[in-house]
N, C-alpha and C positions, 0 to 999 in steps of 0.2 A: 651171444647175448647173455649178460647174466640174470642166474635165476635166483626169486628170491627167496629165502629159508623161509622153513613153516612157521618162526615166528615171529617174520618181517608184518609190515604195514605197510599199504601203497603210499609213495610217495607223490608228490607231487613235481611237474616239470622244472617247476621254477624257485621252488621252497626246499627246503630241507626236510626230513624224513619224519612225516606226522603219523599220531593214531587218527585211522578213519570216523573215529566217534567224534574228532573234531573238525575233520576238511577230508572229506571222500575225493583223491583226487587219483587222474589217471595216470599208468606207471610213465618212468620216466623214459623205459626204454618199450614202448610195445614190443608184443609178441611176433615172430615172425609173419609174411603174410599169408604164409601158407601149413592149412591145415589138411593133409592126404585125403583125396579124395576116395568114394567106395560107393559101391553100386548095390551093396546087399549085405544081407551078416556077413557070407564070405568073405566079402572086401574087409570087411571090420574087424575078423581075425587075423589077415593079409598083414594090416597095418598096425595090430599086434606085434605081431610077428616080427615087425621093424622097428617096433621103439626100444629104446636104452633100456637094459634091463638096470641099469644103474639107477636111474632118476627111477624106474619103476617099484624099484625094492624101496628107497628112500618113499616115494609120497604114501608105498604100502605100510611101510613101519610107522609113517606119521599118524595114516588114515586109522592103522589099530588104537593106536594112543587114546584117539577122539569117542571111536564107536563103542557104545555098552558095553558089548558081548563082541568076542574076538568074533573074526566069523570063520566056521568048520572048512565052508566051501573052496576057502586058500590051500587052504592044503591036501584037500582031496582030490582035486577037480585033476584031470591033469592037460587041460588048457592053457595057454597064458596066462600068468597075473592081469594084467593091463586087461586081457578081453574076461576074466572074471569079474575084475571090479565093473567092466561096463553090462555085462550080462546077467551078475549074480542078483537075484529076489531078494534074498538075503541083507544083502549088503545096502541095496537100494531100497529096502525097506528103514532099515536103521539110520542111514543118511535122509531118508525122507520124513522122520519120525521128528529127529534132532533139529529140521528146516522148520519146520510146523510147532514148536515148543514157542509158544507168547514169550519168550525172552529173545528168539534168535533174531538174526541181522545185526546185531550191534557192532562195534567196531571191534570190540574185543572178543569176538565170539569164535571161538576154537574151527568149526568148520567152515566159517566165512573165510576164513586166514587160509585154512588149507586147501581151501573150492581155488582160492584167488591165487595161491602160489602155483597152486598143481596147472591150473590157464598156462601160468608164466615159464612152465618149467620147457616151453615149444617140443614136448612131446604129441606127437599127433594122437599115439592112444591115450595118453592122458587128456587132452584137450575135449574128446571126444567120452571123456565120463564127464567131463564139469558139464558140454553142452545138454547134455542128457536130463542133467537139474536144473535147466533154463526156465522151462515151464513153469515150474512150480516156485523158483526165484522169483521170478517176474509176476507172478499171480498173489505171492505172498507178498511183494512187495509195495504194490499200484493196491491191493487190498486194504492194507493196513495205514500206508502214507496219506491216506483222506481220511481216517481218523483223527478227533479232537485229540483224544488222548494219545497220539502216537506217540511211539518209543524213537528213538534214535536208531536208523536202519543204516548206517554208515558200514559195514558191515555187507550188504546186499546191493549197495551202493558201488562199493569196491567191485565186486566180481561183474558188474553191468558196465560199469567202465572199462574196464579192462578187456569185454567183449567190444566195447565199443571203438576202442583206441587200436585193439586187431585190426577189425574191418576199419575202419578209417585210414591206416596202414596199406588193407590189402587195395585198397580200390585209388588209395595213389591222387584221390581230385577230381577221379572220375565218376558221370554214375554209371547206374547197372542199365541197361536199356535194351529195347527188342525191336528188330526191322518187320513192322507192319507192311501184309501186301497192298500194295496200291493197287485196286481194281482199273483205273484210268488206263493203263496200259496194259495191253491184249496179251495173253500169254498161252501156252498149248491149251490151256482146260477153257479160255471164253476167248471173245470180242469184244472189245469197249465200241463203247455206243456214244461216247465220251471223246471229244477232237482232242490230238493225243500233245504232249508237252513238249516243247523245244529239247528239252534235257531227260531224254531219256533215263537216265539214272536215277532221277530225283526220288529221293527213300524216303518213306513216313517211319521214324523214329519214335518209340513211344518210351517214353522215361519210367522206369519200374521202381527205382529207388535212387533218390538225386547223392548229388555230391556230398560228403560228412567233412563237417567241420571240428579240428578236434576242440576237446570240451574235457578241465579238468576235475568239473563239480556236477553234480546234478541236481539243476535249479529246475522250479516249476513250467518253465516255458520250456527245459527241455528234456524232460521225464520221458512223454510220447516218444519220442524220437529216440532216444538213448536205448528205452526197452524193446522197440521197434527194432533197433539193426541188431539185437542180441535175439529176436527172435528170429529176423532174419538167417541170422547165421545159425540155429538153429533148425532152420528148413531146409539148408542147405544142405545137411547129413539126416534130415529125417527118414531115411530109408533105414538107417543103421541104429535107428533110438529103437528101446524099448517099447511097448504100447501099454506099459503104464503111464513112459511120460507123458505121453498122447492121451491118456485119460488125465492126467493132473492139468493138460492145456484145455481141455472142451470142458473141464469141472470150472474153472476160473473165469474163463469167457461166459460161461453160462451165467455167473456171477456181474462179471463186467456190465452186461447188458443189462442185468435190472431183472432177470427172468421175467420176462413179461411172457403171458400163459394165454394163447387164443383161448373166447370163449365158446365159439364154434368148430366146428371139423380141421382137423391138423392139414388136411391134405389142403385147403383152402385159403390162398393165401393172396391170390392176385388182386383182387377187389374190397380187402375184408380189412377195416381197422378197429375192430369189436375186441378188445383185450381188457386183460386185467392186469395190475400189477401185482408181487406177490409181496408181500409189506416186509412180511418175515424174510427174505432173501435178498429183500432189496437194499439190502448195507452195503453188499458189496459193489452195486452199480459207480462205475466210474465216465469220466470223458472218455468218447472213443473218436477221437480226430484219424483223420487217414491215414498220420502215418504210422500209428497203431494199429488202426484197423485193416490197412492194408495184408502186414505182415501174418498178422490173424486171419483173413480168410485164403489165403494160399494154404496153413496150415489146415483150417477146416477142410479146406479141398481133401487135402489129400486126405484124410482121415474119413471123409464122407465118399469116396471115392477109389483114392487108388492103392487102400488098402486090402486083407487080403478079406474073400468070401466070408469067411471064417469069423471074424473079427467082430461079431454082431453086437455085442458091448460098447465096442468104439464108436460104431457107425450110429446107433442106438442116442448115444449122450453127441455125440459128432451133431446128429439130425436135430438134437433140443437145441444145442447151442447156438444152430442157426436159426430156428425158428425163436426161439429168443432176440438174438439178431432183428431177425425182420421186422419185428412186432418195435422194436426199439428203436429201429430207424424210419417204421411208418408215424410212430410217437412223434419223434424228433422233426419229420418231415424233411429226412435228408437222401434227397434226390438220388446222389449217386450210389448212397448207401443201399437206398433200396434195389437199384439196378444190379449191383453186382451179386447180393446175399438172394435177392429172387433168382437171379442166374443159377447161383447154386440149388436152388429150391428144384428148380423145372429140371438140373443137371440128373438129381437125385432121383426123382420123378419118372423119367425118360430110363434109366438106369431100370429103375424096379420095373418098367414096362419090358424094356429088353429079356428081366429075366422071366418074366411071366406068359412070353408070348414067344410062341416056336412060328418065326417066319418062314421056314419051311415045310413046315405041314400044308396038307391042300387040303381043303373044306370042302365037300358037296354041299352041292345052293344048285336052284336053279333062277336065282339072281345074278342078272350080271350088271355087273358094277361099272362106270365109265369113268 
């Protein structure tokens, strides 16, 4: 596949080669469909370890051009390039400094160009820094585009297609789906009580992320969805992101929702639609249809969950983000919304009970309990 130079502009399938300030369109050739998988940093240095140092020295020489200040940590570290750019503070501060500047997204905007080529370059460690700035892309972006005064983000536009025309690539027509157990049929752990089906085989299939359609522009009916499978694919290596990006996704989401602020006890949330709005925070409230919201609480999950002990910042802005959430979908009065984000609520709940209560200790009582 060819890649495109740092200072190409997405083309479109069926057009000749545009600036994104005029037609944000998807490349012509997607990315390959596969981006190496990894289980932990280790994995992340592994696949380091395997990318081109050729494309790798090229997006680093690009990458200097763009950022303020050269950064020290290239040349000191004695890691890979490829696992510094996705590890270094340093670096990830200036790239994230330069995303947040009221002029960025545009079409002509020096690190939109090189987020979008470095995607394209089908290196796996490089694909795996762009996804890294997903978060904060996607939050900078659905933030600002429901403004009057918006600017032209064609620019942030580009790099969401381009995640988007991947996975549409990778899944082929397919969706993403999980075989649910059917209790109706008796298995080692119960009995069904339930007269059992002709076809024993019959699977309950539960659809997690439908079929993508590709899509060369992103028009308003399909913004949701577009940033939706860019965070998807996003979650998909969240064991190997940083947890700052993880702070730049619960800071945006927190947003998204409108912070709405119970006025009673935090821990209280089953029966309680007693909230406030916060007027001042509430610019950034957006639509959150399912299949943005979707992708968003998988994300939460793991951030409120299967992150590590340690991480009490994450889990901390993780635990507003949802209660945010809930307070926003009891507003809304949306049924499933409330179902899943309380799920999370009682997950978290249950969690801090586990760690406050040693089930192995034995109590003297001369109660006994039945």
């Amino acid at each position: 596949m060819s890649t495109s130079s740092p200072n190409s502009h997405p083309s479109s399938p069926t057009t000749p080669q545009k600036s994104p300030s005029s037609t944000t369109s998807s490349p012509k050739n997607p990315p390959p469909a596969s981006i190496s998988t990894s289980s932990s940093s280790t994995a992340a240095t592994t696949t380091t370890n395997t990318s081109s140092p050729t494309k790798v020295q090229a997006a680093l020489e690009s990458l200097t051009s763009i950022l303020p200040t050269p950064p020290s940590s290239l040349s000191t570290s004695p890691s890979p390039p490829a696992f510094v750019l996705l590890t270094s503070p340093e670096i990830s501060s200036q790239i994230s400094s330069l995303l947040r500047h009221p002029t960025s997204g545009s079409g002509d905007n020096h690190l939109c160009r090189w987020l979008y080529d470095t995607f394209h370059s089908s290196d796996p460690s490089l694909q795996l820094i762009v996804l890294r700035f997903v978060p904060l892309i996607s939050g900078l972006y659905l933030t600002r585009i429901t403004r009057r005064n918006r600017q032209p983000l064609a620019g942030f536009e580009a790099i969401l297609l381009a995640l988007y025309a991947h996975e549409t690539t990778a899944r082929n027509n397919h969706p993403i789906t999980v075989t649910v157990p059917d209790l109706s049929h008796p298995s080692i752990y119960h009995e069904s009580s339930s007269p059992q089906r002709n076809n024993s085989t019959d699977l309950n299939i539960a659809v997690i992320s439908s079929s993508l359609e590709p899509h060369g522009t992103v028009r308003s009916t399909r913004r949701a969805r577009i940033v939706g499978v860019a965070l998807e694919l996003f979650f998909s290596k969240i064991w190997v992101m940083s947890i700052e990006s993880k702070l730049d996704f619960c800071e945006f989401l927190d947003q998204w929702a409108g912070t709405h602020h119970n006025k009673n006890d935090e821990n209280e949330h089953d029966n309680n639609n007693d909230y406030e709005i916060d007027q001042d925070c509430n610019k950034g409230r957006i639509l959150l249809p399912w299949e943005l919201l979707g992708p968003c609480l998988r994300i939460l999950g793991h951030c409120m969950l299967g992150g590590e002990k340690e991480e009490l910042l994450l889990r901390e802005k993780a635990y507003r983000a949802c209660k945010s959430l809930y307070n926003r979908a009891t507003h809304d009065v949306n049924p499933k919304a409330i179902l899943a984000v309380g799920s999370l609520l009682r997950l978290v709940k249950m969690d801090k009970e586990l760690d406050e209560v040693d089930y192995t200790e034995i109590h003297n009582t001369r109660v006994i309990s039945i």
